[in-house]
PDBQT receptor file of N, H, CA, C and O in Angstrom, charges set to zero:
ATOM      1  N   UNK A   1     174.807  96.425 103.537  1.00  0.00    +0.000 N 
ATOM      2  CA  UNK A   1     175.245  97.319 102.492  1.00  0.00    +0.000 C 
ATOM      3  C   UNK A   1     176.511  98.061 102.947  1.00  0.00    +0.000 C 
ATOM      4  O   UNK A   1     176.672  98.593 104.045  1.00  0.00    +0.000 OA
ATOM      5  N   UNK A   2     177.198  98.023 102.145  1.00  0.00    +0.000 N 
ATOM      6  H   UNK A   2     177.067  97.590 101.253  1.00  0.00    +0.000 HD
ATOM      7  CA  UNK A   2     178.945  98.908 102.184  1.00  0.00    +0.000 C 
ATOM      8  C   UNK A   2     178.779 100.555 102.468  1.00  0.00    +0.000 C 
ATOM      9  O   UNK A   2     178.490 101.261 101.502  1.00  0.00    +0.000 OA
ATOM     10  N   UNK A   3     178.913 101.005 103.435  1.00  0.00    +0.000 N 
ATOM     11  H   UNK A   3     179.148 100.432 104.220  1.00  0.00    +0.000 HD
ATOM     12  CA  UNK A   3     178.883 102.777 103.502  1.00  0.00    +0.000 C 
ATOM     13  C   UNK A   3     179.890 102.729 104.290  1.00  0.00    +0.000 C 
ATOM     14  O   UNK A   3     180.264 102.010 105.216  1.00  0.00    +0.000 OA
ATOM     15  N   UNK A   4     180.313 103.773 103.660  1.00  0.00    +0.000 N 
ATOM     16  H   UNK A   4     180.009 104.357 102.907  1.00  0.00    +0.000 HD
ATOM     17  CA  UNK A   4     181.581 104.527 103.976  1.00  0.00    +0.000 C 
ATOM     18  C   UNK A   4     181.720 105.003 105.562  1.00  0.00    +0.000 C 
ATOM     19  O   UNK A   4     180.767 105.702 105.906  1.00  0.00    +0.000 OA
ATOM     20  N   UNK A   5     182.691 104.774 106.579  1.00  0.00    +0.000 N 
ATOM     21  H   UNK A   5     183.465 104.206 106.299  1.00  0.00    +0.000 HD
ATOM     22  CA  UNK A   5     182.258 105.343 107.548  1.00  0.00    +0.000 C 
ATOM     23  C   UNK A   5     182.491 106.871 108.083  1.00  0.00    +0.000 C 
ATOM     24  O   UNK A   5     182.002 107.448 109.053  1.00  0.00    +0.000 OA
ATOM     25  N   UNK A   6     183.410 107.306 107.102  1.00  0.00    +0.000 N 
ATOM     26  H   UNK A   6     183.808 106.837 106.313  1.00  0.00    +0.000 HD
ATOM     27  CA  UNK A   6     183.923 108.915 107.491  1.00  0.00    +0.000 C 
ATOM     28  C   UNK A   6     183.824 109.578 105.970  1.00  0.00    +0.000 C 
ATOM     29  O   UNK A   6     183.966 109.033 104.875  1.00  0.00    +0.000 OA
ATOM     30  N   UNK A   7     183.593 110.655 106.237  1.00  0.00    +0.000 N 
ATOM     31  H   UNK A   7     183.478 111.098 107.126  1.00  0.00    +0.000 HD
ATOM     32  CA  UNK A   7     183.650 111.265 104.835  1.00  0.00    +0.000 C 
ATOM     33  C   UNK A   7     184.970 111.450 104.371  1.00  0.00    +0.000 C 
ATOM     34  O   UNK A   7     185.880 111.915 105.057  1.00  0.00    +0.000 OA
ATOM     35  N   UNK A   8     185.082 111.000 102.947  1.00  0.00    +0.000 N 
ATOM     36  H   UNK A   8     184.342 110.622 102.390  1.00  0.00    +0.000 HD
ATOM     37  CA  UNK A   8     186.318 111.098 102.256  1.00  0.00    +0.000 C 
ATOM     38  C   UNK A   8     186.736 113.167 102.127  1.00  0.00    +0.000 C 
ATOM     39  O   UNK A   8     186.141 114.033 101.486  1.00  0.00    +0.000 OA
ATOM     40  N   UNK A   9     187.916 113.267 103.006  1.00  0.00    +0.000 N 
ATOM     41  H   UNK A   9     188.399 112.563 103.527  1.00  0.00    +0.000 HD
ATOM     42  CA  UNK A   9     188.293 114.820 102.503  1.00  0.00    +0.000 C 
ATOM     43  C   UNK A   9     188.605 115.300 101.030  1.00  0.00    +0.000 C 
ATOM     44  O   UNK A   9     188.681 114.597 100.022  1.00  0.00    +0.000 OA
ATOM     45  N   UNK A  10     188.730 116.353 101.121  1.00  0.00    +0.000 N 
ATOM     46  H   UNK A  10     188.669 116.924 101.940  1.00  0.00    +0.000 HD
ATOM     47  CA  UNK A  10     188.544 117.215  99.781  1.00  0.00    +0.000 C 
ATOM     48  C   UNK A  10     190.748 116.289  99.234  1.00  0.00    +0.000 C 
ATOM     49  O   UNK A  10     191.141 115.876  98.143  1.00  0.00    +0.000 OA
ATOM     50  N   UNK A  11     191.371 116.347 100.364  1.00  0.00    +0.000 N 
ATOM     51  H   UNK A  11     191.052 116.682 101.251  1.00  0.00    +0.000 HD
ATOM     52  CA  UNK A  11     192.775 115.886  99.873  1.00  0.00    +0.000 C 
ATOM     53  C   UNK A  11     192.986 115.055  98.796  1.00  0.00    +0.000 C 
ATOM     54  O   UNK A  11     193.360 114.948  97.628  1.00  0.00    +0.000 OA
ATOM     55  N   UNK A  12     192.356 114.278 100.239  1.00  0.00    +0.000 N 
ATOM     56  H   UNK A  12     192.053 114.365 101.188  1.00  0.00    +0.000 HD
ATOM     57  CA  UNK A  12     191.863 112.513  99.640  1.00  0.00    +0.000 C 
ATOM     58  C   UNK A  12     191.553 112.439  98.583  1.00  0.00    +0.000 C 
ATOM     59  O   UNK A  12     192.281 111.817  97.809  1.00  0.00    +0.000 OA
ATOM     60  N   UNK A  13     190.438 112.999  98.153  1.00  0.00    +0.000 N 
ATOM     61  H   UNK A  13     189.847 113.504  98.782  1.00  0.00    +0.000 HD
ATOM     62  CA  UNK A  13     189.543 112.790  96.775  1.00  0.00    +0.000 C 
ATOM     63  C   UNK A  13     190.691 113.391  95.832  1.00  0.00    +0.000 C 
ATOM     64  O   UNK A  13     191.088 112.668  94.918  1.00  0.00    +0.000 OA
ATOM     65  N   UNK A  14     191.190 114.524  95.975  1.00  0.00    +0.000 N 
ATOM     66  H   UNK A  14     190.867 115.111  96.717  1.00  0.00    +0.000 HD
ATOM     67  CA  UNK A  14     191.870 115.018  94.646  1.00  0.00    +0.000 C 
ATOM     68  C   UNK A  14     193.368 114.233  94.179  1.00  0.00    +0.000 C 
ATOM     69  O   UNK A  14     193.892 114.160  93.067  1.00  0.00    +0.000 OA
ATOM     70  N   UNK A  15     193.836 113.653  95.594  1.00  0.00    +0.000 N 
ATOM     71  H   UNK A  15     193.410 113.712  96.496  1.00  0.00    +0.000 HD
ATOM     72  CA  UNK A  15     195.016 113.250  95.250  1.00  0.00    +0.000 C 
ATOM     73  C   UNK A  15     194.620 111.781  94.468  1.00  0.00    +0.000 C 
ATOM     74  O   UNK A  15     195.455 111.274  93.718  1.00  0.00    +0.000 OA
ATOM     75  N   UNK A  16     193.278 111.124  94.695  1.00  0.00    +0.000 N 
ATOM     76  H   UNK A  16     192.600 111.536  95.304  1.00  0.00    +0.000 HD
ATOM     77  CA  UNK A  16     192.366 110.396  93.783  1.00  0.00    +0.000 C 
ATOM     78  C   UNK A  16     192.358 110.358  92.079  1.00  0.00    +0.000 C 
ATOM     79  O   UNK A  16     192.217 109.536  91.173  1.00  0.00    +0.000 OA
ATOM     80  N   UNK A  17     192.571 111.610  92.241  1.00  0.00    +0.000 N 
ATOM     81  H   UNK A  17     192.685 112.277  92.977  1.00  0.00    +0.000 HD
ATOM     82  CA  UNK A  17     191.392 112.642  90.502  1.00  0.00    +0.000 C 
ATOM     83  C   UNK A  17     193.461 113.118  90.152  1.00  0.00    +0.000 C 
ATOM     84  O   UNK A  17     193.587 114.039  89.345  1.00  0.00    +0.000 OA
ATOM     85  N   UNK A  18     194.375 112.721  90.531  1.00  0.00    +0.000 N 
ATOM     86  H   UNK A  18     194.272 111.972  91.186  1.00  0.00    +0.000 HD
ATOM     87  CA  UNK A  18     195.725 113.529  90.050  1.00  0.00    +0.000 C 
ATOM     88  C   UNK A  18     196.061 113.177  88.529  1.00  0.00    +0.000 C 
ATOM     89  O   UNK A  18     196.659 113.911  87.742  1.00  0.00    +0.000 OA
ATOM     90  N   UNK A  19     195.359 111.409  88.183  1.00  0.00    +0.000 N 
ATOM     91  H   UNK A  19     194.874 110.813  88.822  1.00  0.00    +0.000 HD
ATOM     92  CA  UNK A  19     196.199 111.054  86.951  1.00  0.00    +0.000 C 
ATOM     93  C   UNK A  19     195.029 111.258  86.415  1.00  0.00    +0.000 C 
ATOM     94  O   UNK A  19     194.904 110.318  85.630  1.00  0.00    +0.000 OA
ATOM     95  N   UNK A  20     193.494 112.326  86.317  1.00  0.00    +0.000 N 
ATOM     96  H   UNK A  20     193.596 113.089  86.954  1.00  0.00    +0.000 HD
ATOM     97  CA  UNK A  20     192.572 112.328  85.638  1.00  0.00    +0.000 C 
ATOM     98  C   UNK A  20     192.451 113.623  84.239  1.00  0.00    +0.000 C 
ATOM     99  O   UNK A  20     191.490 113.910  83.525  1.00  0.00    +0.000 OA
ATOM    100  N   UNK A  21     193.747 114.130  84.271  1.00  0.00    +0.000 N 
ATOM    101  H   UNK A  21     194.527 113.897  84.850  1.00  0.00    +0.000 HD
ATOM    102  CA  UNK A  21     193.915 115.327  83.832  1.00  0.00    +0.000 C 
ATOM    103  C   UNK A  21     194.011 115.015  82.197  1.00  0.00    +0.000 C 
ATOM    104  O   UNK A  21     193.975 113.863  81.765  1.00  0.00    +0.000 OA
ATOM    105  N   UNK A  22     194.120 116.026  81.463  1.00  0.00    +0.000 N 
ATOM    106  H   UNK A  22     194.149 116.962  81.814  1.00  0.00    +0.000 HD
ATOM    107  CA  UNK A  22     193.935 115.993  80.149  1.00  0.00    +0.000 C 
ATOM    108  C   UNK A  22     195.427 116.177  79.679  1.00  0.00    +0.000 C 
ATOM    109  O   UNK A  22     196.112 117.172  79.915  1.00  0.00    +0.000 OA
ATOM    110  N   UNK A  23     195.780 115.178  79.049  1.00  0.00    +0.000 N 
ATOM    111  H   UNK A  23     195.223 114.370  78.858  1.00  0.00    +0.000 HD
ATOM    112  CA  UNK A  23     197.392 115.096  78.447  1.00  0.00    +0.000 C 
ATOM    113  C   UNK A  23     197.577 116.737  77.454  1.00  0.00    +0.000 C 
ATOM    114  O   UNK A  23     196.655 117.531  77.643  1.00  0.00    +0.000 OA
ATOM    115  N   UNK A  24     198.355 117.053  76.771  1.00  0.00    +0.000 N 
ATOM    116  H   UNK A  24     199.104 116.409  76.618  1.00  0.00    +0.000 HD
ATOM    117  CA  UNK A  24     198.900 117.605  76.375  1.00  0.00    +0.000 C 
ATOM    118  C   UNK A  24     199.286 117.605  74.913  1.00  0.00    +0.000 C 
ATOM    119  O   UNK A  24     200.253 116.845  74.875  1.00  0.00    +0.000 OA
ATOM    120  N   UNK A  25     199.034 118.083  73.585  1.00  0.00    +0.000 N 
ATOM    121  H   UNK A  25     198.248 118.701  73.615  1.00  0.00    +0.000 HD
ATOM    122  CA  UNK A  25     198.844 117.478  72.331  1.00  0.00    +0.000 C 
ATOM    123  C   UNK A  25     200.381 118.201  72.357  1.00  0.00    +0.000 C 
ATOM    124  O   UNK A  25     200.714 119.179  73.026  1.00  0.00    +0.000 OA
ATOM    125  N   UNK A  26     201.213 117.410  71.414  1.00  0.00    +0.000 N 
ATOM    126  H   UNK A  26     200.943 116.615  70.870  1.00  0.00    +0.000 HD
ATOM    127  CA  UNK A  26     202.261 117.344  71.278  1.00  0.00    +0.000 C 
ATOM    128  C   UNK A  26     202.761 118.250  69.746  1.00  0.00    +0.000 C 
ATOM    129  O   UNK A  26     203.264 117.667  68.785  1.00  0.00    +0.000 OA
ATOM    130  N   UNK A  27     202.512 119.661  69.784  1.00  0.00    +0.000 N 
ATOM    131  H   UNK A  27     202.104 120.135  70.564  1.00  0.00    +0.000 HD
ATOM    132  CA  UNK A  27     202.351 120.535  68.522  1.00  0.00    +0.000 C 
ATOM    133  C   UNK A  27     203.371 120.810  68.169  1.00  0.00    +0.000 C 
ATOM    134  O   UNK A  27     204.054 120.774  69.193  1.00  0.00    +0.000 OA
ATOM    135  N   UNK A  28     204.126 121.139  67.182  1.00  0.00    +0.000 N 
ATOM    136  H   UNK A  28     203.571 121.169  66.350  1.00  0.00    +0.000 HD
ATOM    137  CA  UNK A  28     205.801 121.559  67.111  1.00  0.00    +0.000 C 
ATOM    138  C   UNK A  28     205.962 122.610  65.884  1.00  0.00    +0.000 C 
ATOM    139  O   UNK A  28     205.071 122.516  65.040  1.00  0.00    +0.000 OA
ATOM    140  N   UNK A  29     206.863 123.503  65.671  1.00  0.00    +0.000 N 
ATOM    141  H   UNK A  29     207.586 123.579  66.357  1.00  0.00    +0.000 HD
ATOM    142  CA  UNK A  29     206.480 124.417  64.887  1.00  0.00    +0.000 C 
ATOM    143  C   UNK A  29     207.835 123.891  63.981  1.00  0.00    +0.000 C 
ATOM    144  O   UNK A  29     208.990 123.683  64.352  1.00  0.00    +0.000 OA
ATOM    145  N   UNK A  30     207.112 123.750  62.452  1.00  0.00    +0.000 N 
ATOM    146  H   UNK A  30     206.173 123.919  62.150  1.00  0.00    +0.000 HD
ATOM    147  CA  UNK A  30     207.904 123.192  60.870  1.00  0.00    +0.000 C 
ATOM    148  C   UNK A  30     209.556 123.696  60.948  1.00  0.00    +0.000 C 
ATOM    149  O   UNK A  30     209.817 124.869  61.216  1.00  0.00    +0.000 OA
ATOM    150  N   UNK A  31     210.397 122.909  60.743  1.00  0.00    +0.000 N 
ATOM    151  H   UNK A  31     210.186 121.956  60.525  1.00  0.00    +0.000 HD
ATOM    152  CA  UNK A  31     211.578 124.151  60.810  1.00  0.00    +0.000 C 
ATOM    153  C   UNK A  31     211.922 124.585  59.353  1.00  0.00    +0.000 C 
ATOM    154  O   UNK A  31     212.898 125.326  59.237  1.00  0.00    +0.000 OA
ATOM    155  N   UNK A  32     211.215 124.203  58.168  1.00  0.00    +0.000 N 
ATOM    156  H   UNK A  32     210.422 123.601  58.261  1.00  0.00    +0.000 HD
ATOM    157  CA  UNK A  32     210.982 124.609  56.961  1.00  0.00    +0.000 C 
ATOM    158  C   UNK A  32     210.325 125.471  56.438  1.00  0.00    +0.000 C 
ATOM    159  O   UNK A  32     210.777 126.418  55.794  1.00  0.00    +0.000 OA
ATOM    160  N   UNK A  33     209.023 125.199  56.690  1.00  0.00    +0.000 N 
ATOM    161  H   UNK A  33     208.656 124.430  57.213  1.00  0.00    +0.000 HD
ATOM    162  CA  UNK A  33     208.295 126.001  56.305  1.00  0.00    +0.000 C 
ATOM    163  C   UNK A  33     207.380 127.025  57.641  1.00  0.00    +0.000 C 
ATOM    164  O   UNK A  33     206.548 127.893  57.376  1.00  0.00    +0.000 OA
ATOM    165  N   UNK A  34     207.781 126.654  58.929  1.00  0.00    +0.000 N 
ATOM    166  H   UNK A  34     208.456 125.949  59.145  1.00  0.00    +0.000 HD
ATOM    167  CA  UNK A  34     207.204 127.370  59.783  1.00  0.00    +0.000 C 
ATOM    168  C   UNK A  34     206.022 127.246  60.396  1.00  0.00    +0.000 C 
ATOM    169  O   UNK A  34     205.770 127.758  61.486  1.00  0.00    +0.000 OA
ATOM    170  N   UNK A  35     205.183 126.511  59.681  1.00  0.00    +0.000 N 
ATOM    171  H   UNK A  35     205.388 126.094  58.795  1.00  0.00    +0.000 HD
ATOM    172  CA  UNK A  35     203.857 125.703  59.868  1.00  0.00    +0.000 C 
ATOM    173  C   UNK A  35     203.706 124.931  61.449  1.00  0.00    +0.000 C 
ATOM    174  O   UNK A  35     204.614 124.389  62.079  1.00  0.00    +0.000 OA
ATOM    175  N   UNK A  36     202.524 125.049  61.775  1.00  0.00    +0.000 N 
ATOM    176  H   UNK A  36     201.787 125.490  61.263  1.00  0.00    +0.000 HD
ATOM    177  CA  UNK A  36     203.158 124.110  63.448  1.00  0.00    +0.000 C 
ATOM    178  C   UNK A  36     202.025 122.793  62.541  1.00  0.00    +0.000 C 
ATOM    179  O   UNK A  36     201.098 122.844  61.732  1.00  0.00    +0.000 OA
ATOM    180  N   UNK A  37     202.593 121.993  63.083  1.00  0.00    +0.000 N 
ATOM    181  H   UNK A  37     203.346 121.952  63.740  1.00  0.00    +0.000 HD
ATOM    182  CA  UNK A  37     202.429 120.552  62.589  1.00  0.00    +0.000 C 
ATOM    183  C   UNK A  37     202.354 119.426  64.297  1.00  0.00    +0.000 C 
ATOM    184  O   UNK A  37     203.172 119.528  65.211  1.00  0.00    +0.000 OA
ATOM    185  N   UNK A  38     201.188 118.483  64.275  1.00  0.00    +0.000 N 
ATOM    186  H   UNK A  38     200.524 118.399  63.533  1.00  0.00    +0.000 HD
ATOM    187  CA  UNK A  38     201.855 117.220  65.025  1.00  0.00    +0.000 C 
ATOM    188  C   UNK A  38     203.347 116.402  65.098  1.00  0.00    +0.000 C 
ATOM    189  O   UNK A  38     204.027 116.449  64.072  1.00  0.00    +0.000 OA
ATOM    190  N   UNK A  39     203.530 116.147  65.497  1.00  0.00    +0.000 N 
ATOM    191  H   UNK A  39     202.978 116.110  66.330  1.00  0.00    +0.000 HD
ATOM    192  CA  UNK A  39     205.334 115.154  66.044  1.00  0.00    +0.000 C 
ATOM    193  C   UNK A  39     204.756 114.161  64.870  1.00  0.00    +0.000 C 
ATOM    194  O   UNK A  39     203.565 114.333  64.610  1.00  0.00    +0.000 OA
ATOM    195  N   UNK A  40     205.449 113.135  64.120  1.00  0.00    +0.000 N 
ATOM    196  H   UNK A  40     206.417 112.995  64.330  1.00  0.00    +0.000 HD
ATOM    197  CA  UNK A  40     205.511 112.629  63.627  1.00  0.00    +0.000 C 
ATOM    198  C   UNK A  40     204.668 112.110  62.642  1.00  0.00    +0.000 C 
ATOM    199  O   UNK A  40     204.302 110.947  62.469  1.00  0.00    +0.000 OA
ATOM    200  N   UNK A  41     204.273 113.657  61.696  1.00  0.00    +0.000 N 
ATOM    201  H   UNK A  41     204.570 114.601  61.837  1.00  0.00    +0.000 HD
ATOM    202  CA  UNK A  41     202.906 113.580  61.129  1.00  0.00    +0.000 C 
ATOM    203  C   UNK A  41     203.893 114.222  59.578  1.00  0.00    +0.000 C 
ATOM    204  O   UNK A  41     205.017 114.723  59.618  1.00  0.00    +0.000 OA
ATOM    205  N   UNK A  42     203.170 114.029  58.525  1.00  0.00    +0.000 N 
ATOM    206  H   UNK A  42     202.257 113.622  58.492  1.00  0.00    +0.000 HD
ATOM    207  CA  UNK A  42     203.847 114.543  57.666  1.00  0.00    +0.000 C 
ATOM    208  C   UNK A  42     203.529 116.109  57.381  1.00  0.00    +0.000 C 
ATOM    209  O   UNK A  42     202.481 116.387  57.963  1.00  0.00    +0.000 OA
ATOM    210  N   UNK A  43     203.988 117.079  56.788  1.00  0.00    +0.000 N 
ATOM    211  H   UNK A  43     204.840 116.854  56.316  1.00  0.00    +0.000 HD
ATOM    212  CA  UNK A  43     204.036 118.422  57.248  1.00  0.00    +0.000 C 
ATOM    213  C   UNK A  43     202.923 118.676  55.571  1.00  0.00    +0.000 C 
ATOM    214  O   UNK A  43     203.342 118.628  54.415  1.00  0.00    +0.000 OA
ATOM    215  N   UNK A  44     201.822 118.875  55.931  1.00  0.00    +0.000 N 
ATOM    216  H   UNK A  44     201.482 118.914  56.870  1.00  0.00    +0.000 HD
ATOM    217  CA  UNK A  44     200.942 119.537  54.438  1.00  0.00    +0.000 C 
ATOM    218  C   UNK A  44     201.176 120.034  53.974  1.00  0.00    +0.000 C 
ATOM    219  O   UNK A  44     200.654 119.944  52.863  1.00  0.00    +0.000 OA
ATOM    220  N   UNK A  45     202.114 121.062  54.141  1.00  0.00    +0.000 N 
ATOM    221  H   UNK A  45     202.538 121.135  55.044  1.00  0.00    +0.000 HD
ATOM    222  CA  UNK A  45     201.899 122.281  53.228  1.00  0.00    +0.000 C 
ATOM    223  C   UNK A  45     203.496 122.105  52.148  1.00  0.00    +0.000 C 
ATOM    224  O   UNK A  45     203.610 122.620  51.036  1.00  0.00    +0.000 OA
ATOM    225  N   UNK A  46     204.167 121.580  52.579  1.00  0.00    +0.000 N 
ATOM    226  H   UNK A  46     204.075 121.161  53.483  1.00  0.00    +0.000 HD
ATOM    227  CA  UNK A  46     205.339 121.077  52.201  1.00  0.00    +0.000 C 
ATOM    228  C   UNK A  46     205.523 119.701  51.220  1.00  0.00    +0.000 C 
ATOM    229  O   UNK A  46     205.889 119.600  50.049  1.00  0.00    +0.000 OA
ATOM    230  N   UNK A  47     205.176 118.861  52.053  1.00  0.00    +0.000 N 
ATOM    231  H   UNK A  47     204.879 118.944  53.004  1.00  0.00    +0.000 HD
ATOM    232  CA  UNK A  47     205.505 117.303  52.077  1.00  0.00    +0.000 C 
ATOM    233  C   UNK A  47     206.245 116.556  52.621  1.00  0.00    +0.000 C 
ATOM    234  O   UNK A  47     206.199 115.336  52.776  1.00  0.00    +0.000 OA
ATOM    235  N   UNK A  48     206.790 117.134  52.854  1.00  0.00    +0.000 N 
ATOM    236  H   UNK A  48     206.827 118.125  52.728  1.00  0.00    +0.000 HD
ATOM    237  CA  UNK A  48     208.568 116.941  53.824  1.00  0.00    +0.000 C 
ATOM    238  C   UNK A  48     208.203 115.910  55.534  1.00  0.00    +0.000 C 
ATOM    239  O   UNK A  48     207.271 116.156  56.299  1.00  0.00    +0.000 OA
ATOM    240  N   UNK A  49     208.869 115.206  55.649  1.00  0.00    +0.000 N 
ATOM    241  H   UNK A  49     209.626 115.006  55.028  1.00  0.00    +0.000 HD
ATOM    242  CA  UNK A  49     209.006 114.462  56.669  1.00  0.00    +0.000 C 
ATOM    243  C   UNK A  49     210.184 113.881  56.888  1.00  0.00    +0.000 C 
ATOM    244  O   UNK A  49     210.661 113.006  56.164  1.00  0.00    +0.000 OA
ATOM    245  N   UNK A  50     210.766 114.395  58.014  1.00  0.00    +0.000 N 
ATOM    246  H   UNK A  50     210.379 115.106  58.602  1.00  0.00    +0.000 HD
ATOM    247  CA  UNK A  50     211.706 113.441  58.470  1.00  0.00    +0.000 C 
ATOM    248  C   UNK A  50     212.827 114.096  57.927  1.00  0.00    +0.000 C 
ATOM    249  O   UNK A  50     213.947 113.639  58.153  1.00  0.00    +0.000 OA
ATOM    250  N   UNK A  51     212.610 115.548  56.942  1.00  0.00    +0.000 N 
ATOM    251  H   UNK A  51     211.700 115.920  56.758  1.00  0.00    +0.000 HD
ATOM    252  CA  UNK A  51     213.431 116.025  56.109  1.00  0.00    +0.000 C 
ATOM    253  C   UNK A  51     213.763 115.055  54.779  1.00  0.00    +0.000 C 
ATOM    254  O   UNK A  51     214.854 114.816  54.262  1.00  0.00    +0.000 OA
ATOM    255  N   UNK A  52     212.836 114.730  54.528  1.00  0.00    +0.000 N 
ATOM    256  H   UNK A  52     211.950 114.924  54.948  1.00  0.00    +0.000 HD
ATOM    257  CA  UNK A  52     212.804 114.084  52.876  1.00  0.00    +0.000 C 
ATOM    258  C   UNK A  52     211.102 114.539  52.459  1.00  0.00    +0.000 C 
ATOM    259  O   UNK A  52     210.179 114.995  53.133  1.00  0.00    +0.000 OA
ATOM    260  N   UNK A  53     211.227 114.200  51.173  1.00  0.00    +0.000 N 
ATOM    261  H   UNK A  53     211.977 113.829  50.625  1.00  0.00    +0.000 HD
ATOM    262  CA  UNK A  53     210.256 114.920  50.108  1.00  0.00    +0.000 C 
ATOM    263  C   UNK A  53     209.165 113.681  50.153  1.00  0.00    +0.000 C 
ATOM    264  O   UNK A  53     209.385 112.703  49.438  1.00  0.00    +0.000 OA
ATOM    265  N   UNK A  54     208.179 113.712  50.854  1.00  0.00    +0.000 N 
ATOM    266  H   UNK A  54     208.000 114.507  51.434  1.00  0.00    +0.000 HD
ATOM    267  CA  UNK A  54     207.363 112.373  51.018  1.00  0.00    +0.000 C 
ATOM    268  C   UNK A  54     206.201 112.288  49.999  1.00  0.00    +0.000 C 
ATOM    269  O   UNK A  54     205.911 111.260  49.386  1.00  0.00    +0.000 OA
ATOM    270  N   UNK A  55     205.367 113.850  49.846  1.00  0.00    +0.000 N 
ATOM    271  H   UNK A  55     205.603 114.685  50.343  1.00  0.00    +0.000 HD
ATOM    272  CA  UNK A  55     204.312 113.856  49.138  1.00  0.00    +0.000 C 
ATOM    273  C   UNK A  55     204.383 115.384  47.962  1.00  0.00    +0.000 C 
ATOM    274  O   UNK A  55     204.579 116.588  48.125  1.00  0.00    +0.000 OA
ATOM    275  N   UNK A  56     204.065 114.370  46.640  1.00  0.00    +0.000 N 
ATOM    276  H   UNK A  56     203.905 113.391  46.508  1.00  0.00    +0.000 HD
ATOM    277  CA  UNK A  56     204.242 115.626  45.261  1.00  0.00    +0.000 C 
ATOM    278  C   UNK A  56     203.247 116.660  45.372  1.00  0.00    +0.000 C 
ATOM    279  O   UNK A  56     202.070 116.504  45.046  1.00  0.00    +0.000 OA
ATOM    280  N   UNK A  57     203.652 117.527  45.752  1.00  0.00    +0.000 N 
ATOM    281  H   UNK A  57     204.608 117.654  46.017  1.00  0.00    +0.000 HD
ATOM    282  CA  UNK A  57     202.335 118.970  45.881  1.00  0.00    +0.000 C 
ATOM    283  C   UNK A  57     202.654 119.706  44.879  1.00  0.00    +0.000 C 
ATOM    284  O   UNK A  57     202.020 120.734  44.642  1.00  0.00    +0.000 OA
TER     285      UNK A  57
């Protein structure tokens, strides 16, 4: 059976766990209406995307 022969340090392990982190949601605040909205999402309260009139509210 495979066992480890030294204990893995606390370094070791974390520099392990570095790309395990939780990304970052990408929020941006409307430059129209002021609203914070997702990146490339259409803006609700408006309609506006991209700076054109996408949806009749």
């Amino acid at each position: 059976m495979a066992v480890p022969k030294r204990k893995t340090s606390k370094s070791r392990r974390n520099k392990r766990r570095s790309h395990h982190r939780v990304s970052e949601v990408n929020i941006l605040e409307d430059k129209k209406s002021g609203e914070y909205r997702l990146s490339h999402h259409i803006d609700l309260k408006s309609g506006y995307y991209n700076g054109k009139k996408i949806l009749d509210l």
